[in-house]
N, C-alpha and C positions, 0 to 999 in steps of 0.2 A: 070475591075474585081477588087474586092476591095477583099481585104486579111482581114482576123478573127486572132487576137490575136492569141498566144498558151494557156495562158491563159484560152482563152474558149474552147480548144480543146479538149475534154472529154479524150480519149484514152491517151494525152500528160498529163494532169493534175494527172490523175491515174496512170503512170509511174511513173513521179517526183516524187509523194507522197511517190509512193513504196520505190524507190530507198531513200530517206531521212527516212521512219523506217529502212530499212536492214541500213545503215551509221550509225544510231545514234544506233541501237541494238547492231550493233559490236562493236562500240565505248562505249559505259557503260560495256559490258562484256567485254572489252580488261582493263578497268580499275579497275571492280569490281573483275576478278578472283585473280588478284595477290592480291589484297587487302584481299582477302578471306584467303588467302592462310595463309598471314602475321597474320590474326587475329587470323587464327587456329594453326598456327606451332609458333609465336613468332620470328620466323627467317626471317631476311629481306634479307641473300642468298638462301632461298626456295622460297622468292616472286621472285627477280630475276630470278630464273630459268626457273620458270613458267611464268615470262612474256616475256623470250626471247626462249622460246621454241615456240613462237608463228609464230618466224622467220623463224625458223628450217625445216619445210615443204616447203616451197617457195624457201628456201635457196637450200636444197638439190634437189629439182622437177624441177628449172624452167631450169635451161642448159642441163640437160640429157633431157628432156621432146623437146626440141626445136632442138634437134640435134637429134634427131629420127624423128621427122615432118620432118626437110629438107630432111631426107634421106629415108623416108617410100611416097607409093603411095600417095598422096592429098587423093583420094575417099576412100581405105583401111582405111585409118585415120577416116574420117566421118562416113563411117559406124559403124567403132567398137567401136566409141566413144557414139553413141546412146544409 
């Protein structure tokens, strides 16, 4: 049995793609908003802010969010998460 590239894998190839617009999309707007900010306020602690508020969700979600998974049903979880 001979094996086919991923490459030519139609399904794989349209994945990869995806995922490399969503990376380089977050990437220019993770750089352009603070730059926005900077151009419009003058102040380069309003850019800061705005760019380390980007933190701040991740920051505050990811440990309460993971200590309720361990301690809630698996399937309550999946369901309500739909």
């Amino acid at each position: 049995m001979s094996r086919v590239p991923l490459r030519r894998n139609r399904a794989f190839v349209l994945l990869s793609t995806g995922q490399l617009v969503t990376q380089v999309g977050s990437a220019v707007s993770g750089l352009a908003l603070p730059l926005l900010v900077l151009a419009i306020t003058h102040s380069p602690g309003k850019a800061g802010l705005v760019d380390s508020s980007g933190a701040l969700g991740p920051l505050l979600f990811t440990l309460p969010a993971g200590v309720l998974v361990d301690r809630v049903n698996r399937k309550v979880i999946m369901v309500s998460s739909t």
